[in-house]
DONUDREN-700069 format. One record per residue (C-alpha): x, y, z; residue number from 1; residue in three letters. Coordinates in steps of 0.1 Angstrom, whole numbers, plus 2048, in hexadecimal, padded with zeros to 3 digits. Example, Ala and Ser with C-alpha at 12.3 -4.5 7.8 and 13.67 -1.06 7.14 Angstrom:
BEGIN
+------+-------+-----+-------+-------+
! east ! north !  up ! marse ! koldo !
+------+-------+-----+-------+-------+
!  87B !   7D3 ! 84E !     1 !   Ala !
!  889 !   7F5 ! 847 !     2 !   Ser !
+------+-------+-----+-------+-------+
//
This chain:
BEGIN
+------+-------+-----+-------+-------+
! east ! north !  up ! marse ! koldo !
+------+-------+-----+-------+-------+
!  DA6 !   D95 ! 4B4 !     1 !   Unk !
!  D82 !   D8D ! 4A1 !     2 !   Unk !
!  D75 !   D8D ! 4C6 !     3 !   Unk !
!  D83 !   DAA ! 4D0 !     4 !   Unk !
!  D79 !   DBF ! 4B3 !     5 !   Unk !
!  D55 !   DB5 ! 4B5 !     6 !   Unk !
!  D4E !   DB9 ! 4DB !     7 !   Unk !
!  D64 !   DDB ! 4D2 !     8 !   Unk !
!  D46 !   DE4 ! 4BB !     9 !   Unk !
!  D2D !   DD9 ! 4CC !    10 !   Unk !
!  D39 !   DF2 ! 4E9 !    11 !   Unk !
!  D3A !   E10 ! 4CF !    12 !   Unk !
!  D14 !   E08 ! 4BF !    13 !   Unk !
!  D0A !   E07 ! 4E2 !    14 !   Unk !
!  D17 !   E27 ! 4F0 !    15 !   Unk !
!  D0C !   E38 ! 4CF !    16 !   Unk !
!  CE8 !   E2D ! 4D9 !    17 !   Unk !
!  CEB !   E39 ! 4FF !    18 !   Unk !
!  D03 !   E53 ! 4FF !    19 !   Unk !
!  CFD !   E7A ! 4FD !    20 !   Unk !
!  D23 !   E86 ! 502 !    21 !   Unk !
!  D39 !   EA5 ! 4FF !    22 !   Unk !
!  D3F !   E9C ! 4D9 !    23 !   Unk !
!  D19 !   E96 ! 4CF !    24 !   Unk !
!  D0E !   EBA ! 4DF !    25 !   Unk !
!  D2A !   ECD ! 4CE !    26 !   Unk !
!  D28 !   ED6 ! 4AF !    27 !   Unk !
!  D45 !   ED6 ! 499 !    28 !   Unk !
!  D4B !   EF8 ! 499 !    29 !   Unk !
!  D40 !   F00 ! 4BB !    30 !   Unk !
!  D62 !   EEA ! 4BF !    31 !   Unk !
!  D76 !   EFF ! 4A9 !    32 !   Unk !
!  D6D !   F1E ! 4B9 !    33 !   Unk !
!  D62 !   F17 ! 4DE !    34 !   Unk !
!  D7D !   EFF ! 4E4 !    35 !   Unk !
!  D97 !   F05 ! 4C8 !    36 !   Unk !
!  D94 !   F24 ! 4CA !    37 !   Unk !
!  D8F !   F32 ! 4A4 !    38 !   Unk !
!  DB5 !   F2C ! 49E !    39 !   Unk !
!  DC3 !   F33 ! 47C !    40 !   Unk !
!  DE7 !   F2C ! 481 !    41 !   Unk !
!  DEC !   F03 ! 48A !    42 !   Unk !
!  E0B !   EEE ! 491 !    43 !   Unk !
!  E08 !   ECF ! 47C !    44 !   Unk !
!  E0D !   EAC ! 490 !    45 !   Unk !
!  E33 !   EA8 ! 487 !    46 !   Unk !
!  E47 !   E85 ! 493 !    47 !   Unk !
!  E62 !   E8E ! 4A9 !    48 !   Unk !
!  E62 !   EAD ! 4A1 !    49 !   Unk !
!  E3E !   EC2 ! 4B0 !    50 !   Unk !
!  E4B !   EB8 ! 4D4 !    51 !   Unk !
!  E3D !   EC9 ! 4F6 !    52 !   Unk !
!  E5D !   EE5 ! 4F6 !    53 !   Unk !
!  E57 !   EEA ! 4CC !    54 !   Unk !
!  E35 !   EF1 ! 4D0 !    55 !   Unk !
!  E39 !   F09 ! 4F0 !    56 !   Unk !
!  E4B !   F1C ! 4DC !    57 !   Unk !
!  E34 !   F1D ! 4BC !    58 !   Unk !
!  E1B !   F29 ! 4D2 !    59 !   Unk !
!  E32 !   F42 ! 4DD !    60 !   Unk !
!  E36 !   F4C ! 4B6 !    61 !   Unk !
!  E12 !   F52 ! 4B0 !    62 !   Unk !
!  E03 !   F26 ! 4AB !    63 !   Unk !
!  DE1 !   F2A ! 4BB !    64 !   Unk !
!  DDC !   F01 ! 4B5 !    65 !   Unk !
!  DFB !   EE6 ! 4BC !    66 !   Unk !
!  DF9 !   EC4 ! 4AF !    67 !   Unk !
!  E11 !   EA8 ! 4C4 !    68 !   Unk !
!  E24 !   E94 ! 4B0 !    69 !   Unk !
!  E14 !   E77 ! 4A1 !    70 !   Unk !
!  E12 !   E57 ! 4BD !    71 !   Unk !
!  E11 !   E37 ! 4AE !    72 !   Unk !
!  DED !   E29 ! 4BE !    73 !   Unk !
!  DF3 !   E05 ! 4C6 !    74 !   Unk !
!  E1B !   E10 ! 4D9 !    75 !   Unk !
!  E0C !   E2E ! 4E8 !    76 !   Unk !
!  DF7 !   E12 ! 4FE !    77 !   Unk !
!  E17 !   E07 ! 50C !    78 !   Unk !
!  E25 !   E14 ! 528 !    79 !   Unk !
!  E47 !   E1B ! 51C !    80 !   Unk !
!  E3E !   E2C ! 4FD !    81 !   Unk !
!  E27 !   E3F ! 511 !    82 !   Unk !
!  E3D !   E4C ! 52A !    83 !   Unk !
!  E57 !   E50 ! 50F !    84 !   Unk !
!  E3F !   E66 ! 4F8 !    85 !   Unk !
!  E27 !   E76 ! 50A !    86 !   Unk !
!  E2D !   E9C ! 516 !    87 !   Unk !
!  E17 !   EAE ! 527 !    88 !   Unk !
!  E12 !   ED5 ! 536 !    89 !   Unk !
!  DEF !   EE6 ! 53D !    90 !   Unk !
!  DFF !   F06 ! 52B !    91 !   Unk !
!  E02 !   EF3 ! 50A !    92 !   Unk !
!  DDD !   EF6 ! 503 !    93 !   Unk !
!  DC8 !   EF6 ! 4EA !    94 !   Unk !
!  DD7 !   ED7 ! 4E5 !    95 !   Unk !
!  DD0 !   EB6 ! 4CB !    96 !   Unk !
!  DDF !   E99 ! 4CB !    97 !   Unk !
!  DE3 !   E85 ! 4AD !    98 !   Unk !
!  DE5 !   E5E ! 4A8 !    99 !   Unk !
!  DEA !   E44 ! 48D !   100 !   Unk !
!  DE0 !   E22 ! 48D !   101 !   Unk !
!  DC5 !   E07 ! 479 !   102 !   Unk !
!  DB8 !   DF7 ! 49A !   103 !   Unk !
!  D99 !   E0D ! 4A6 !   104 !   Unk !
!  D9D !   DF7 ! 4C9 !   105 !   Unk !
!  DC3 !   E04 ! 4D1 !   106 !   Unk !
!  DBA !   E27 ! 4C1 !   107 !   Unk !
!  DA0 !   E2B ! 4DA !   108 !   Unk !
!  DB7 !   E19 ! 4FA !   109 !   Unk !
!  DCE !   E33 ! 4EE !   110 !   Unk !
!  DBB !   E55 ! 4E8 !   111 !   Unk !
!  DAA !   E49 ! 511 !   112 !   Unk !
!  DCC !   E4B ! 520 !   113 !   Unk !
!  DCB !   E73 ! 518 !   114 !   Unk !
!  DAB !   E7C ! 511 !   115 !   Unk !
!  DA7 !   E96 ! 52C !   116 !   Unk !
!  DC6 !   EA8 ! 526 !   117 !   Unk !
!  DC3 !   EB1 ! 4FE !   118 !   Unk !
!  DAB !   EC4 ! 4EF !   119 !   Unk !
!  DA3 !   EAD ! 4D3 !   120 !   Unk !
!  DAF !   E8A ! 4C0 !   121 !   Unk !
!  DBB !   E89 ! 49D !   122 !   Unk !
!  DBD !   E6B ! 487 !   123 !   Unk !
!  DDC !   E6B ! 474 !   124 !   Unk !
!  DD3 !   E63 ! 44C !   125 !   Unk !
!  DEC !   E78 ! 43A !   126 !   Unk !
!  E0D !   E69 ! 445 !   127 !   Unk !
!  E1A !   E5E ! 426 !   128 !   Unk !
!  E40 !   E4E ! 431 !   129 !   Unk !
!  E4A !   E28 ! 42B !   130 !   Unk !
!  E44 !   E1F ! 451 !   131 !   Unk !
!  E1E !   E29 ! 451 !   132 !   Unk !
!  E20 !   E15 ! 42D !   133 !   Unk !
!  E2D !   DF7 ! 43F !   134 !   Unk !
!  E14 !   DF9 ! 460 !   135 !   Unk !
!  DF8 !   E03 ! 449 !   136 !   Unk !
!  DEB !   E27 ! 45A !   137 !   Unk !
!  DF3 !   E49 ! 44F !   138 !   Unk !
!  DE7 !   E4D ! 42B !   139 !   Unk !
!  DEF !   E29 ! 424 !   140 !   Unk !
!  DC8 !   E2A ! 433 !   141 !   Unk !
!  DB9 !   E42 ! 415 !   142 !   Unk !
!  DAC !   E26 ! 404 !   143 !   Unk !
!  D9E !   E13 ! 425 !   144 !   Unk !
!  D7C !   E2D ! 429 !   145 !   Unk !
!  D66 !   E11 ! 43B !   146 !   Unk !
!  D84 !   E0B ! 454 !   147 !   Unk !
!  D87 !   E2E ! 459 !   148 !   Unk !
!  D61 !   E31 ! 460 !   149 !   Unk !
!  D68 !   E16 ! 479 !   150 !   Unk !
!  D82 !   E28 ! 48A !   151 !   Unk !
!  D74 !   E4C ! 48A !   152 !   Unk !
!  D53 !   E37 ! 498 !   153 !   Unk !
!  D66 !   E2C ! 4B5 !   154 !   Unk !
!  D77 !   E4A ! 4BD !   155 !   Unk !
!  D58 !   E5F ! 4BD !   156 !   Unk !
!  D47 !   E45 ! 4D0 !   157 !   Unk !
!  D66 !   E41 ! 4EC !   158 !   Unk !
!  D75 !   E62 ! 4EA !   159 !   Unk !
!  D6A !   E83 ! 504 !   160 !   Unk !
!  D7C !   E98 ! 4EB !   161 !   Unk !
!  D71 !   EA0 ! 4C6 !   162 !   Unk !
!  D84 !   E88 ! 4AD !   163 !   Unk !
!  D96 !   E98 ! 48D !   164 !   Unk !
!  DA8 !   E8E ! 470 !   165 !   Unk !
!  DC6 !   E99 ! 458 !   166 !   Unk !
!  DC4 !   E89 ! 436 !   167 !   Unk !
!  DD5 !   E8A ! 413 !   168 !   Unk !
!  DC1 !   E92 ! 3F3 !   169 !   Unk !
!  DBE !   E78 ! 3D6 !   170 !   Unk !
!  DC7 !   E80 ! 3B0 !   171 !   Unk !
!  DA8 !   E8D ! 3A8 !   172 !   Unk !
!  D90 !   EA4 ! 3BA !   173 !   Unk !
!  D73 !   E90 ! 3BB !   174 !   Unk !
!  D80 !   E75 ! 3D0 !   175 !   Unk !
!  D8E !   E91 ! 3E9 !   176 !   Unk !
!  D70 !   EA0 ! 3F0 !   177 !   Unk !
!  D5F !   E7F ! 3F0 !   178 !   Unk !
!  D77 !   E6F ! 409 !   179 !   Unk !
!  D74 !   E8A ! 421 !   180 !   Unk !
!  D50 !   E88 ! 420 !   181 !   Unk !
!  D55 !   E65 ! 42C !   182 !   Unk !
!  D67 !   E73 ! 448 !   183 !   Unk !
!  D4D !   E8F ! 451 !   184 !   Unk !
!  D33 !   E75 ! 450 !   185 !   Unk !
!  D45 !   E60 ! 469 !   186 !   Unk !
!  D49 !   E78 ! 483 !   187 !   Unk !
!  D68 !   E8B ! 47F !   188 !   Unk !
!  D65 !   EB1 ! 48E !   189 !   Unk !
!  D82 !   EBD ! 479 !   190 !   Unk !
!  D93 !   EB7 ! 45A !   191 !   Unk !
!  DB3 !   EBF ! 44E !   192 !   Unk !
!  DC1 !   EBD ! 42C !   193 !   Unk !
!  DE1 !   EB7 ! 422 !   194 !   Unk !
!  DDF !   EC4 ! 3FB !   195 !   Unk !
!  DFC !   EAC ! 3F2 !   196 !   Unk !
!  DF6 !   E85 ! 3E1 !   197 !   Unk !
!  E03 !   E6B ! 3F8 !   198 !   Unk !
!  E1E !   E68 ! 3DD !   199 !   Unk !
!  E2A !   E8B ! 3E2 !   200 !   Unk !
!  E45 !   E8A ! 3FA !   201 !   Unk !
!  E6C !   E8E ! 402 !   202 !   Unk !
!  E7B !   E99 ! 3E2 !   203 !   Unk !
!  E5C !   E95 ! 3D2 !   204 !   Unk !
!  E47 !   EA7 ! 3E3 !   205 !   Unk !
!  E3B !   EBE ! 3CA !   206 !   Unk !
!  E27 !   EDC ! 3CA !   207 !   Unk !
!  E05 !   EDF ! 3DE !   208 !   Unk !
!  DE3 !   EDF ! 3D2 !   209 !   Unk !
!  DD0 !   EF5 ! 3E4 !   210 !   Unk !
!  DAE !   EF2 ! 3C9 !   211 !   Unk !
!  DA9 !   ECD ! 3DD !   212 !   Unk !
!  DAA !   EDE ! 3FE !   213 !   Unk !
!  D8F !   EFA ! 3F1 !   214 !   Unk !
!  D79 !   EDA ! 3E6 !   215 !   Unk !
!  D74 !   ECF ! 401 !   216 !   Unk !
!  D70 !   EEA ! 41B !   217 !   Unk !
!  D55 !   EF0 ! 402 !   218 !   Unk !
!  D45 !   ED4 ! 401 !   219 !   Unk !
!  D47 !   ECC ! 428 !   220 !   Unk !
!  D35 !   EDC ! 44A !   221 !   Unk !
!  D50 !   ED8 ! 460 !   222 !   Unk !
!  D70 !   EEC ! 466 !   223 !   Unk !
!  D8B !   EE3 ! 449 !   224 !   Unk !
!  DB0 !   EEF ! 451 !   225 !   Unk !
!  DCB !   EF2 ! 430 !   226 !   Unk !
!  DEB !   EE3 ! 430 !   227 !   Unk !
!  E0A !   EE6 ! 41A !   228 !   Unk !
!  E18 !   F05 ! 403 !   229 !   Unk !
!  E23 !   F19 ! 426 !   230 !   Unk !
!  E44 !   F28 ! 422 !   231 !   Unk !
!  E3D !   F49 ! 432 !   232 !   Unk !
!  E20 !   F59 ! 448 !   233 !   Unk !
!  E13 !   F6D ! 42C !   234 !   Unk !
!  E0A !   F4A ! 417 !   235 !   Unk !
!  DF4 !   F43 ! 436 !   236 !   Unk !
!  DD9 !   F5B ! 42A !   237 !   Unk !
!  DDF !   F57 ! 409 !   238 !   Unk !
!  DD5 !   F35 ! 40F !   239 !   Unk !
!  DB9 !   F3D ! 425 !   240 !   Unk !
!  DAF !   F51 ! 40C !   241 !   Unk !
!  DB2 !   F3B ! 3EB !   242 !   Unk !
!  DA3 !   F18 ! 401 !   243 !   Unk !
!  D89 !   F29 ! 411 !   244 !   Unk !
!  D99 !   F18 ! 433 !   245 !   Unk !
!  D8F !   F1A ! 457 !   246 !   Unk !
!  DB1 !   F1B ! 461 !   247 !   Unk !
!  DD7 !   F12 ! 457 !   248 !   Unk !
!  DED !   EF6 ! 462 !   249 !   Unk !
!  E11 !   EFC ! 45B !   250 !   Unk !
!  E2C !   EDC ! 45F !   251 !   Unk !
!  E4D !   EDE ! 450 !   252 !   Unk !
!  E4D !   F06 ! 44C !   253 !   Unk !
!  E4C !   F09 ! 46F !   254 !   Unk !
!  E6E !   EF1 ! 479 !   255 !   Unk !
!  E82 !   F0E ! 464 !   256 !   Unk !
!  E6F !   F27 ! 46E !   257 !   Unk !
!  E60 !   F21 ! 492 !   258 !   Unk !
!  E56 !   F4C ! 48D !   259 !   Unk !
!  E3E !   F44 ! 46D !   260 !   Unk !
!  E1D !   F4B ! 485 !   261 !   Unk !
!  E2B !   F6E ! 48F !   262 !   Unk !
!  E1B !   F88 ! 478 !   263 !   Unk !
!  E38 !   FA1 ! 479 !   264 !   Unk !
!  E54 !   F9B ! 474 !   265 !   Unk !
!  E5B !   F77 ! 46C !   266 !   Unk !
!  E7E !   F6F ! 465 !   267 !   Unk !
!  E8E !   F73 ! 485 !   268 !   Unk !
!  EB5 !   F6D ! 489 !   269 !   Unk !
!  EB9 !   F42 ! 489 !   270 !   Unk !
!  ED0 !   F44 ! 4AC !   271 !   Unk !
!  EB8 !   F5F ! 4BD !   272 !   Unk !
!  E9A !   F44 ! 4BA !   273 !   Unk !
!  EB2 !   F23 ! 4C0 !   274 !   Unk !
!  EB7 !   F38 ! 4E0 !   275 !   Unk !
!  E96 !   F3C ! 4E7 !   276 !   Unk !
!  E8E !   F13 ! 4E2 !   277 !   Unk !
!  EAC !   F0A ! 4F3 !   278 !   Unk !
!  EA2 !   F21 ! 514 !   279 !   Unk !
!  E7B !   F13 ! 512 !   280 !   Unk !
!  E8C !   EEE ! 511 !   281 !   Unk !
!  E9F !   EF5 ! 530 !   282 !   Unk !
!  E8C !   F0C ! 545 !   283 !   Unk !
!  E6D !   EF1 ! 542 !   284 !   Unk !
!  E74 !   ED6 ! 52E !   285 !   Unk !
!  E95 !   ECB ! 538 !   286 !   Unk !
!  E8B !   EA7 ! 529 !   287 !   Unk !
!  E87 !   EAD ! 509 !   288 !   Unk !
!  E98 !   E93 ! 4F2 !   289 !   Unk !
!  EBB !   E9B ! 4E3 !   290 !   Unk !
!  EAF !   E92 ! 4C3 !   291 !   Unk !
!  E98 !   EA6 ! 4C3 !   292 !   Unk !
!  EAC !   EC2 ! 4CE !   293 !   Unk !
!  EC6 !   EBF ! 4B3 !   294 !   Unk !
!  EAE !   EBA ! 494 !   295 !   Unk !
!  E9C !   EDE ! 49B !   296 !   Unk !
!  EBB !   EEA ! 49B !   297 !   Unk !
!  EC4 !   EDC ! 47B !   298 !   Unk !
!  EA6 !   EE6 ! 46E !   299 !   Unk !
!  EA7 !   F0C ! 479 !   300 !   Unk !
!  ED1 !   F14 ! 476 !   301 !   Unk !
!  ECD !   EFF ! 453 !   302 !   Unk !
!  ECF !   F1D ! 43C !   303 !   Unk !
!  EF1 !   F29 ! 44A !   304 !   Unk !
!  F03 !   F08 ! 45A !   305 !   Unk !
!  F0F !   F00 ! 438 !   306 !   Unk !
!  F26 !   F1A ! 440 !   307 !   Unk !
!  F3A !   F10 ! 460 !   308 !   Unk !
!  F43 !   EE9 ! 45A !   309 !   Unk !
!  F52 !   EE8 ! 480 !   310 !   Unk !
!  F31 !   EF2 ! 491 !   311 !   Unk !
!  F1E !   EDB ! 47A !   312 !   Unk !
!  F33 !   EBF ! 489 !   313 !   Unk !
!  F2E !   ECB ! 4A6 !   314 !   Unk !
!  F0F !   ECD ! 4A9 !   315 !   Unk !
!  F07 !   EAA ! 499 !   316 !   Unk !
!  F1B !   EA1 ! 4B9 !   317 !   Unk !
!  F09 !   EB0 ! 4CF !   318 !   Unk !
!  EFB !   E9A ! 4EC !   319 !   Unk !
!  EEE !   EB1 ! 50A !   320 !   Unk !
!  EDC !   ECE ! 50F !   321 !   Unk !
!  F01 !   EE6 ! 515 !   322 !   Unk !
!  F10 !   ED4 ! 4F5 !   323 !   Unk !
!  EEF !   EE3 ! 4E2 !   324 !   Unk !
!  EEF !   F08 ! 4F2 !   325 !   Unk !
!  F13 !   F05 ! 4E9 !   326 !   Unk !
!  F0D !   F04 ! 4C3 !   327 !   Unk !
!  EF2 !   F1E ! 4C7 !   328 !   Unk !
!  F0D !   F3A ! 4D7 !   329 !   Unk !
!  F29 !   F2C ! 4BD !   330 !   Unk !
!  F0B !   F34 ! 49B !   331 !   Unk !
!  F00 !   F53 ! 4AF !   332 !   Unk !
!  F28 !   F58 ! 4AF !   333 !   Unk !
!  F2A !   F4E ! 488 !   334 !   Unk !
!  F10 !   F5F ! 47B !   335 !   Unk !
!  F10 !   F84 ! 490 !   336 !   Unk !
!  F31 !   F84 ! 480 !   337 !   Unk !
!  F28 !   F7C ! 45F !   338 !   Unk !
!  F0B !   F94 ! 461 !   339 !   Unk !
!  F1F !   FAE ! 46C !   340 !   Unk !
!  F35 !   FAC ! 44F !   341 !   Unk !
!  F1F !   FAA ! 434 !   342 !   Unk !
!  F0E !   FCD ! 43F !   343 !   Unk !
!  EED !   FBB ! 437 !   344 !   Unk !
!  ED1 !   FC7 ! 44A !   345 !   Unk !
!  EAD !   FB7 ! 447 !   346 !   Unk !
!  E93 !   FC4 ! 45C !   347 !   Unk !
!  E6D !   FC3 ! 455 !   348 !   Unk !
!  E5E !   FBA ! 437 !   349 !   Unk !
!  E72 !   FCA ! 419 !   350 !   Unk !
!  E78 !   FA9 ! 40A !   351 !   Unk !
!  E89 !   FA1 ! 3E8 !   352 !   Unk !
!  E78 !   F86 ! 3D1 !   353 !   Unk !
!  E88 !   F71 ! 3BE !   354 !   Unk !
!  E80 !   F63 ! 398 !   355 !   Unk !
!  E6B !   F42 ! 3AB !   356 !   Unk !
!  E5A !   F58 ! 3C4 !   357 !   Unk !
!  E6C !   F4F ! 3E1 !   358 !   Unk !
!  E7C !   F70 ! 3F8 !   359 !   Unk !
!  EA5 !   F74 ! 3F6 !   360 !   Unk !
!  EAE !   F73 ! 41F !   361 !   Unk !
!  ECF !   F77 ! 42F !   362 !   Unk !
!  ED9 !   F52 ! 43A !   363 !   Unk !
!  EDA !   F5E ! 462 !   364 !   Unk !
!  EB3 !   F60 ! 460 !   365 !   Unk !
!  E98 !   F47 ! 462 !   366 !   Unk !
!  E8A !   F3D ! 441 !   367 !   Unk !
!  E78 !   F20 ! 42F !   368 !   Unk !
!  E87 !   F04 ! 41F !   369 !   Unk !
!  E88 !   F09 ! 3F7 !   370 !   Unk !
!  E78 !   EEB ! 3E7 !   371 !   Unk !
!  E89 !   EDF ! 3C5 !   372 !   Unk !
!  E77 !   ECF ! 3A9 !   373 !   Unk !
!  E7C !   EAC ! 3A3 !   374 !   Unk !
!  E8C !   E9F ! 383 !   375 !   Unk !
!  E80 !   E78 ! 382 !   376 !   Unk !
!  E96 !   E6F ! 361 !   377 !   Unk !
!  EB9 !   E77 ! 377 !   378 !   Unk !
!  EAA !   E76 ! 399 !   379 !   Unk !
!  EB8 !   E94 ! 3A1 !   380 !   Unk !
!  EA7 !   EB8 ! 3AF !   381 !   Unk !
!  EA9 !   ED3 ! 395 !   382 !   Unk !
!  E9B !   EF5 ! 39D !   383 !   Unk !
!  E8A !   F05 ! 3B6 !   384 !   Unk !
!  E66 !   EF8 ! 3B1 !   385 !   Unk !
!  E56 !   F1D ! 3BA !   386 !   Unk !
!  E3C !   F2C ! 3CF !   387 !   Unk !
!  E1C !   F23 ! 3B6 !   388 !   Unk !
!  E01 !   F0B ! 3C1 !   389 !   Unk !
!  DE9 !   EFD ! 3AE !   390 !   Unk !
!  DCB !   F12 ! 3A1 !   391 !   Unk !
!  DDD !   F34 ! 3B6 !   392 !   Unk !
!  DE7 !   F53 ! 3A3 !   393 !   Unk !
+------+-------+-----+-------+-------+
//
């Protein structure tokens, strides 16, 4: 492995000397808006869940950027896991792939295999779960800056494409901004931050702290996209706004509410839009995995399945594609009813707030999961943790 590593770097300081390639000409924001495109609205890198289908149908919603899942580096060089993960279409473009890993040799084997069908390669450093804990990627790496350097230097060195990466800020401000200098100086073309602590997640997850984000877009010269705090499309500029942002990346908001791009009118009816997925999956995806399938529509029915136990069980049965469409016509069935009967109509914008900011929606239309604080004497969630973020109005 010694070997291996040191001829590896011996190749990179050899083609940094000799070569002039795509990545050394571009600047970094001749990449963001030449080639990106000046997005604003991105679909965050998502494991099992920002699949070829999903992210047709963001785009379809208004995402100008789509992240793939995350590929684990060292399995995606294997030809099973390949075969098994990778989904392609020329439509789904522009496109960036995203990959964790602490080897820079099986990062770069594994960013070559698709190299000329993405429009960019990010380095996973925010995931924050106990598997990246236990293989040591993800932000189990925020501490590791010269490794990082190392395998930034590698990719940039390897890689046609421009290299990014999506990090999680530190406690204090200062080492935010100084850590994502590290990563500008290395090579990285893009940044996103994640304005969450590596400690902030499942049901502590907190709020978001958009004043880390602003840091650094101010203190760096490449494009910086903000992540965390969406819940609805108008939080999108507010957070452009308050960060000072290039763009926006949006994760968990958009498995409730696949619509949170669309500018209009965002909470569409849950069954219209688990149509629409359902028809993109078997029109031209047809392979698209089961579980896959039935956790986006857990995710976008999850305000109103509470409500009908048997199509809950039925669609944690659900196997194929007819079982799924099934469930759809039975919640379309469920909750045109319950619509009807309630004599609720909610059409445009005329919203009512509630005492923690967030809107009051019928439970037929898409909306964002309600967060609750975290009370660590009883381990318990407690109230809803509301829409503030840190240093917002």
């Amino acid at each position: 492995m010694k070997r291996e590593n040191t001829e590896l770097t011996e190749t990179i300081e050899k083609k940094a000397k000799v070569e002039t390639d795509t990545q050394e000409e571009m600047g970094a924001y001749d990449y963001f808006n030449k080639v990106l495109k000046s997005p604003k609205y991105i679909l965050a890198p998502m494991v099992d869940q920002s699949e070829l289908a999903w992210r047709m149908l963001s785009r379809k919603y208004g995402a100008h950027v789509c992240f793939t899942p995350m590929f684990h580096s060292k399995l995606f060089t294997t030809k099973q896991y390949f075969e098994d993960m990778w989904e392609y279409d020329e439509k789904d473009r522009p496109l960036i792939a995203q990959f964790c890993g602490n080897d820079p040799k099986y990062l770069v084997e594994a960013s070559k295999l698709i190299e000329d069908k993405v429009d960019g390669i990010d380095l996973n450093l925010g995931c924050p779960q106990h598997i990246a804990k236990r293989g040591k990627y993800g932000s189990f790496l925020m501490e590791e800056w010269d490794l990082i350097t190392q395998i930034i230097t590698a990719l940039c060195a390897n890689i046609k494409v421009p290299i990014s990466a999506k990090i999680r800020v530190f406690e204090t401000e200062e080492k935010t901004v100084e850590y994502a200098k590290t990563l500008e100086k290395a090579g990285v073309k893009m940044l996103t931050v994640h304005g969450r602590l590596r400690e902030q997640k499942g049901h502590k997850t907190g709020l978001c702290d958009w004043t880390k984000i602003r840091a650094v877009k101010r203190a760096l010269k490449i494009p910086v996209v903000a992540n965390g705090g969406i819940m609805y499309n108008e939080d999108i500029d507010k957070c452009l706004e308050f960060t000072e942002c290039d763009a926006v990346m949006v994760a968990e908001g958009s498995l409730y509410n696949p619509a949170i791009f669309c500018e209009k009118d965002e909470h569409v009816n849950q069954w219209e839009i688990a149509q629409e997925y359902l028809q993109i999956v078997k029109e031209n995806y047809p392979g698209t995995k089961s579980g896959y399938i039935k956790s986006h529509l857990f995710k976008i029915f999850k305000p109103s399945l509470g409500q009908f136990v048997n199509t809950r069980e039925q669609l944690g049965k659900a196997k194929s594609l007819e079982d799924f469409e099934n469930v759809v016509s039975q919640m379309k069935s469920n909750l045109t009813g319950l619509k009807d009967s309630s004599g609720v109509e909610q059409n445009g914008t005329n919203y009512h707030i509630d005492e923690y900011g967030y809107r009051t929606l019928p439970v037929w239309k898409c909306q964002p999961e309600i967060r609750k604080c975290f009370d660590s004497k009883n381990s318990t969630n407690g109230l809803p943790l509301g829409r503030k973020h840190f240093g917002s109005d």
